[in-house]
N, C-alpha and C positions, 0 to 999 in steps of 0.2 A: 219322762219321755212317753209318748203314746204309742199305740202302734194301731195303725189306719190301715182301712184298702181303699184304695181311689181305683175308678172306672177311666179309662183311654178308649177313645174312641176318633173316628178320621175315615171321611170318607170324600176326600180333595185331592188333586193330585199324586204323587206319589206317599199313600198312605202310613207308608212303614216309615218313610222317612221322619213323617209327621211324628208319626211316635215316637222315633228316634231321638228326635228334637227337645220334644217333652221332655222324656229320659234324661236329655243332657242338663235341663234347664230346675229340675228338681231339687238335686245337691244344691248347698250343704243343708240347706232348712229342712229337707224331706229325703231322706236316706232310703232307697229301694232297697226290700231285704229280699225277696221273692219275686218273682213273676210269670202268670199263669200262660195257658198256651193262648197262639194268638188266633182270632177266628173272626172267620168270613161270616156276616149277617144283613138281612135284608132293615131296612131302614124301618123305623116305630114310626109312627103318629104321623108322617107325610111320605107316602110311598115315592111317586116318581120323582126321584134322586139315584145318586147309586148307592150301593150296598157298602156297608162299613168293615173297616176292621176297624175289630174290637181287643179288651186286654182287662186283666185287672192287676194292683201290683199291691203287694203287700211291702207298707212301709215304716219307718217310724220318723217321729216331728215333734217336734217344743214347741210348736205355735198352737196356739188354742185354735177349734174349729172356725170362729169369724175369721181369727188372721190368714188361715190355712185356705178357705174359699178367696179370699181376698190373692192371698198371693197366687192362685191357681188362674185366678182373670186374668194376672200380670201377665202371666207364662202363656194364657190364648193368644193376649192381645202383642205380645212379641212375637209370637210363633204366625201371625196375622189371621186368626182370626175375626171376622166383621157380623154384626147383626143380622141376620136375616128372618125369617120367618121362624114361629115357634115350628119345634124339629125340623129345620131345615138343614140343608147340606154345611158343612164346615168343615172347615183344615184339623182341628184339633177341639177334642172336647174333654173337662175333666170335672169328675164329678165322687166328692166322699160318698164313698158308701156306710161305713163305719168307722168309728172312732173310740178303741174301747170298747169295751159293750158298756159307753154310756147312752142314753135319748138324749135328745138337744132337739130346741124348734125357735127359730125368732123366725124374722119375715122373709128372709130373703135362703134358710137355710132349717132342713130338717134331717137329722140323722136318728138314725138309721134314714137312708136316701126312703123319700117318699114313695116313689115307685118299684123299686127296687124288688121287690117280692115276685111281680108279674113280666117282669121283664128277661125273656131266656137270654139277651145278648149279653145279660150281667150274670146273672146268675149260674151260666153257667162255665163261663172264668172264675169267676168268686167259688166256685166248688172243685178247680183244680186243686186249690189250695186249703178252704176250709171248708169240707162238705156236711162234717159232723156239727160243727160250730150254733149254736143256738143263736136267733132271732133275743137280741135284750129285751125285744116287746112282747111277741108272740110265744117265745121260747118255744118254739118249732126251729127243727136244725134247716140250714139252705137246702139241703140234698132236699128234702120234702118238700121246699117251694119249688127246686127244680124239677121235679116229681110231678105236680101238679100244674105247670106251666102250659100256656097255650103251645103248640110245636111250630114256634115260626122258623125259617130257615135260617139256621147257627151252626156253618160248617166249619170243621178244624181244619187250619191251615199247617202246611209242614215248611213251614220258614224257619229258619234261622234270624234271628232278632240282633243278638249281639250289641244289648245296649250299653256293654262293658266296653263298645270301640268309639273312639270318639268319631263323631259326625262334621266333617270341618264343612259349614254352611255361610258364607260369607253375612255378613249382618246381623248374623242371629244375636252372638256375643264374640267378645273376644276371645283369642286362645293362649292360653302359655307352654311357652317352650323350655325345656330345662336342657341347664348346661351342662353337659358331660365333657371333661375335659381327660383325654388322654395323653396328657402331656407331661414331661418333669417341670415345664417353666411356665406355667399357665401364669399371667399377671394377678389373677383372682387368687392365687395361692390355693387352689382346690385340683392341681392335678392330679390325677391317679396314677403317673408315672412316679410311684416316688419312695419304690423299694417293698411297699404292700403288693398281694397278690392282685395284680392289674383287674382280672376278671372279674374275680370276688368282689371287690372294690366297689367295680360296676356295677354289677347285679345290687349288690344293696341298695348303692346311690339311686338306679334305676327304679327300684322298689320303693322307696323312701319318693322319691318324686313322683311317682305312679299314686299311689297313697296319700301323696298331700295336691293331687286333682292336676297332675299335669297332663298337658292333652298331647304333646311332642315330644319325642328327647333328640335330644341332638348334640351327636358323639363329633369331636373334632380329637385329630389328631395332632396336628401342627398349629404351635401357638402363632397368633397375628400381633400380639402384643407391639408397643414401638422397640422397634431395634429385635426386634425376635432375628432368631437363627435358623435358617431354611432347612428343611429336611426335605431328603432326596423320595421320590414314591416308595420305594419297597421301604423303608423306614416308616416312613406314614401307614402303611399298608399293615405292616407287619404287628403296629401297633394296635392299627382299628379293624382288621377281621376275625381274628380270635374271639375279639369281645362281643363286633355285631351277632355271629351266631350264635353264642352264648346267651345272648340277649334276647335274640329272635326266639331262639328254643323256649326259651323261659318265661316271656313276655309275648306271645304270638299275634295278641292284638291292639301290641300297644301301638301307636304310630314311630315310626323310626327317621332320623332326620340325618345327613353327612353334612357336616363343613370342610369343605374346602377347595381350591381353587387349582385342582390337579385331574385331566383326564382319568388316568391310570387308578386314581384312586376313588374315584366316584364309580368308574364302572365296577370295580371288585365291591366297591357298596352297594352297588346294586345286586351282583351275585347272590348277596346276604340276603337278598328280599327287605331292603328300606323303602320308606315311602314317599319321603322328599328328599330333596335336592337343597341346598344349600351354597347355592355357588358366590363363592369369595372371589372368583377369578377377574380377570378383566374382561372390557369390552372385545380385546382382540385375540381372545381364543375361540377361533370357530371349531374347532374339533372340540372340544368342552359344552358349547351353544349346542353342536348338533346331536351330539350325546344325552344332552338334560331335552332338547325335544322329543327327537326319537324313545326319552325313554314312556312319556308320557305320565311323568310325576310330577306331584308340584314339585314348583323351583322357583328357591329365595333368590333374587337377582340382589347383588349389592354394590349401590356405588364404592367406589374404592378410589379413584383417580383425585389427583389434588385440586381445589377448588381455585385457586391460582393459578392466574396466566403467567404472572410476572410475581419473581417473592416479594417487590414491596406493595403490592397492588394493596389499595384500601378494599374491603368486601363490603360494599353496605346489604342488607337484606333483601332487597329486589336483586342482587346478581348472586347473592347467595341461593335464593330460591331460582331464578333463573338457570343457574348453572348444576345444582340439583335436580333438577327436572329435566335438564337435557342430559347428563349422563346416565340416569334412568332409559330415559326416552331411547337413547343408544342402544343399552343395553336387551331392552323390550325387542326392538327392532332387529338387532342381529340373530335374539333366539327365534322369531319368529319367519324370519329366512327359512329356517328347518321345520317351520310346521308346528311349534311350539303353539299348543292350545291356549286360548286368553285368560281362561278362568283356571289355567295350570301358573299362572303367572302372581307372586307376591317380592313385590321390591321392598330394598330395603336403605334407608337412605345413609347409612354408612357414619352412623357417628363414631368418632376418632380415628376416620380412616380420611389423610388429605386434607385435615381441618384442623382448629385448634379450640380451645376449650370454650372461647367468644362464639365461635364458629359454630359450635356441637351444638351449643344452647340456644342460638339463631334456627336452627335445624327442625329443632325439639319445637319451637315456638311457631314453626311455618307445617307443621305434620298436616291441620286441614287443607292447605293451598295444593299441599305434596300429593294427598289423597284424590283431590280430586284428576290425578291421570286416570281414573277409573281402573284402579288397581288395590290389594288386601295390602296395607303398609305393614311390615315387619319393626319394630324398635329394639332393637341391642343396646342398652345404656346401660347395662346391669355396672354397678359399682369402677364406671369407666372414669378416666382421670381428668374430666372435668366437672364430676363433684368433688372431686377432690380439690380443685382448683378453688371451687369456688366456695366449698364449706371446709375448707382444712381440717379434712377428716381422713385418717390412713384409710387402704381397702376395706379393710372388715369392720368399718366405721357407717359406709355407705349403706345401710339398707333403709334408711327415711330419705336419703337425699334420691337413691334409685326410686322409691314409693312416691315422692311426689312429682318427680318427670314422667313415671307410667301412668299414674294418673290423669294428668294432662294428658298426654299422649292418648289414651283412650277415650275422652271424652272431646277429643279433638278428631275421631278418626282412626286412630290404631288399632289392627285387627289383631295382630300379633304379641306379646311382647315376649323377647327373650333374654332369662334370666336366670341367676344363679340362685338364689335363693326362694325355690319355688312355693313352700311353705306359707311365708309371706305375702309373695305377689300374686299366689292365686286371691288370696282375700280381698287385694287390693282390685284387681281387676274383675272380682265378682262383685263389687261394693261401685266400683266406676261403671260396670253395665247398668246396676241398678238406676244409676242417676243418670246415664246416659240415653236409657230405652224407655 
């Protein structure tokens, strides 16, 4: 394992963001252990542009320096940066400074960074964190090249960074959502109603899925399972507020998600301080729609209604996608009666809910058609009972057969996926961006 410091830099748009971005797109190949303060700096080698922020971050990587440049283009050319003039303006920029204190030079790459010595925009983040540290070449420490540097202007900024919160930037990559289930009868067999100390439970589960790169969590109280058993709000309630503030307290910048399909209990989630919305409900709860507007958090809309006009109706694929897209379309449409913001908006096209296991998989197969309403598609398929159908595999049998519908799914279009076995899926949907960007 190495341990490197890479240079950030952005002076496009909203610049923090931009680093933000970076941040998110580093794991799992390059681990940030550190990161210096951030600072405002007038542009090198082509002045009329605007000023940058700048960063350095102290990290470690198993990729040799070539792989490590290579995948750092990957991560500009995602985050979009384009060509322009040498020192020209750009969205994001990232550049090894050191690697080890080994030397390295081929043609396209020199470490210790070639210029790095005279440059204060670097120099002097790289000495937030190693000021003593020696030159491999020179064996002069930084502080002494910072020491002797020209004094261009390199003012410290007092932002808060926060690249430990995740950035949800639609396109960038996908995100995963983990299933918390506070239920005795969850179908997944993973509730936390189930005689353990509910809270505790949580907090681990929550930790354990925070730790293996989940970017959402999302706590349900009443199971949707087929044939599940209604529970009343203060039941639901009773079971998901203890836990959300426990959670919140614990986890304060994690992202926080609610399922389900009850006024009464998404507002007491929102009390908690969650960050989405999660609505299971129907098209025809306007007090629910005008709730998730007015709150101004995202909100998973999910179809739910049955894809059948009539029970023997044959479904071929064009009215399956048809009738998928207009109960969306509905649903769009009523939350935004209330002012619901468009880019607050991710549907979700409701596998196993009103369909059947032919049906799920016709779903799963139309996700680009579905995409293009100009909306972040959510996927729920995690270990749902049309793998089962179709790979005669019990629940805890499903994590390849869940692995290669998400896969599809995200290189078809899925922004989202959500799932129970986060561990896994993150891999998989960090492995499907790769091929998909």
């Amino acid at each position: 394992m190495a341990l490197v410091y890479i240079s950030a830099g952005s002076n496009q748009g909203n610049r923090l963001d931009y680093l933000r971005m970076a941040a998110q797109l580093l794991p799992p190949a390059v681990k940030i252990l550190r990161t210096s303060d951030l600072y405002l700096t007038e542009p090198w080698g082509y002045k009329p542009q605007p000023s940058f922020y700048n960063l350095v971050w102290e990290a470690e990587t198993d990729l040799d320096p070539e792989s490590l440049l290579k995948y750092f283009k990957e991560i500009e050319t995602r985050i979009g940066r384009v060509k322009t003039l040498r020192y020209g303006p750009r969205v994001i920029d990232l550049d090894i400074l050191l690697y080890n204190d080994r030397t390295y030079q081929s043609q396209g790459l020199t470490i210790p960074h070639a210029m790095m010595r005279e440059r204060r925009f670097v120099l002097q983040p790289l000495c937030d964190l190693i000021p003593m540290e020696q030159d491999p070449v020179t064996k002069k420490t930084w502080f002494d090249f910072l020491q002797s540097c020209p004094a261009d202007s390199v003012e410290k900024l007092d932002v808060s960074m926060e690249f430990d919160r995740p950035l949800i930037n639609w396109g960038l990559r996908s995100y995963t959502m983990g299933i918390i289930n506070l239920t005795p009868d969850s179908f997944s067999g993973d509730g936390l109603m189930n005689g353990q100390n509910v809270i505790t439970g949580a907090l681990r589960r929550c930790e354990a899925f925070l730790e293996n790169g989940a970017d959402i969590l999302d706590f349900g109280a009443e199971s949707t399972r087929p044939g599940f058993e209604e529970v009343d709000d203060n039941t639901e309630m009773m079971r998901l507020v203890p836990v959300l503030k426990e959670v919140r307290r614990h986890f304060p910048k994690a992202l926080l998600s609610v399922d389900s399909r009850k006024y009464e209990v998404i507002r007491a989630a929102l009390d908690c301080g969650i960050d989405w919305i999660n609505n299971t409900g129907t098209s025809k709860d306007e007090k629910l729609d005008a709730l998730c507007a007015e709150s101004g958090k995202v909100t998973v809309l999910m179809r739910s209604e049955s894809l059948r006009k009539a029970p023997d109706e044959m479904l071929t694929p064009e009215r399956i996608l048809e009738r998928v897209r207009s109960q969306l379309l509905d649903r769009v449409s009523n939350v935004q009666k209330y002012g619901m913001r468009q880019n607050n908006i991710v549907l979700d096209p409701g596998i196993g809910f009103g369909s059947s296991p032919s049906v799920d998989l016709e779903i799963i197969r139309q996700v680009r058609q579905i995409s293009l309403l100009g909306f972040p598609i959510l996927i729920g398929a995690s270990r749902k009972s049309f793998l089962g159908r179709y790979l005669n595999r019990p629940i805890s049998e499903r994590i390849a057969g869940t692995s290669a519908v998400l896969c599809y799914a995200i290189l078809n279009g899925c922004d989202v996926i959500r799932v129970h076995d986060v561990k896994y899926m993150k891999d998989i949907a960090i492995m499907s961006d790769m091929l998909r960007k």
